[in-house]
C-alpha positions as CSV (number, residue, x, y, z in Angstrom):
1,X,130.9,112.3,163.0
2,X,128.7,115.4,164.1
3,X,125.9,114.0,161.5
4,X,122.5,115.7,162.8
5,X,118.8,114.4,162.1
6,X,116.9,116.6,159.3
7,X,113.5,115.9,159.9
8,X,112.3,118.5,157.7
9,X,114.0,117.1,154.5
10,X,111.7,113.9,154.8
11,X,109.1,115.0,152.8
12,X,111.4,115.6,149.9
13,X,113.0,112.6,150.3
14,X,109.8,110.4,150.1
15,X,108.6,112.7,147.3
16,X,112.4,112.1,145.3
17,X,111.7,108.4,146.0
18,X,108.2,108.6,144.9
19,X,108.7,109.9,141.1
20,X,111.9,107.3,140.8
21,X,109.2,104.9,141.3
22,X,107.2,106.6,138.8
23,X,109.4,106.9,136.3
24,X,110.5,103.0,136.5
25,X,113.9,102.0,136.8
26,X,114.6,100.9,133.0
27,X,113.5,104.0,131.7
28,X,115.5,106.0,134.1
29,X,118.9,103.6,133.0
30,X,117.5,103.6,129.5
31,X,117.9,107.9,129.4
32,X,121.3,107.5,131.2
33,X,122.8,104.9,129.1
34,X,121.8,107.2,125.8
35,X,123.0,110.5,127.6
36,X,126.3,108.5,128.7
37,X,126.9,107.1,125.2
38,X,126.2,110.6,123.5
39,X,129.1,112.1,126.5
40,X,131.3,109.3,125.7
41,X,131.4,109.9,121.8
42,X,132.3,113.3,122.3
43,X,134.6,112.2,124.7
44,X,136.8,109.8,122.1
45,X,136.6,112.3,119.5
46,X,138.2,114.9,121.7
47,X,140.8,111.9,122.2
48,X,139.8,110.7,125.6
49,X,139.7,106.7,125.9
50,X,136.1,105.0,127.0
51,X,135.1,102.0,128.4
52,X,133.7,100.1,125.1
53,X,130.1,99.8,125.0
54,X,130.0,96.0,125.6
55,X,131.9,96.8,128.9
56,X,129.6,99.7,130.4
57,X,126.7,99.0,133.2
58,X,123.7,98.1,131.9
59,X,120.7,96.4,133.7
C-alpha cells in the first residue's frame, strides 16, 4: 500500500523496546490500570457508563 522501509527509525524503535523491557510489563499495566480507573471515575460521575472494574483487562 505504498509502505516504504525507515531504516533510520530503527534505533528508536530498539531503544522504545529496550526501556518497556526495563520498566517490566506489570508495572507498566499496574500505572495504566490506576490511570484508567482514576479516568473512568471521572467518567461515571460526569454520567458516562464504564465497564465495571471486575470486567476490565488486567494481566
Amino acid at each position: 500500500m505504498g509502505e516504504r522501509s525507515n531504516f533510520q527509525l530503527m534505533p528508536l524503535a530498539e531503544r522504545a523496546l529496550e526501556m518497556i523491557l526495563d520498566w517490566q510489563i506489570d508495572e507498566i499495566a499496574q500505572s495504566l490500570a490506576a490511570i484508567n480507573s482514576r479516568l473512568a471515575d471521572i467518567l461515571h460521575r460526569h454520567g458516562f457508563e464504564t465497564t465495571p472494574h471486575q470486567w476490565r483487562s488486567r494481566i
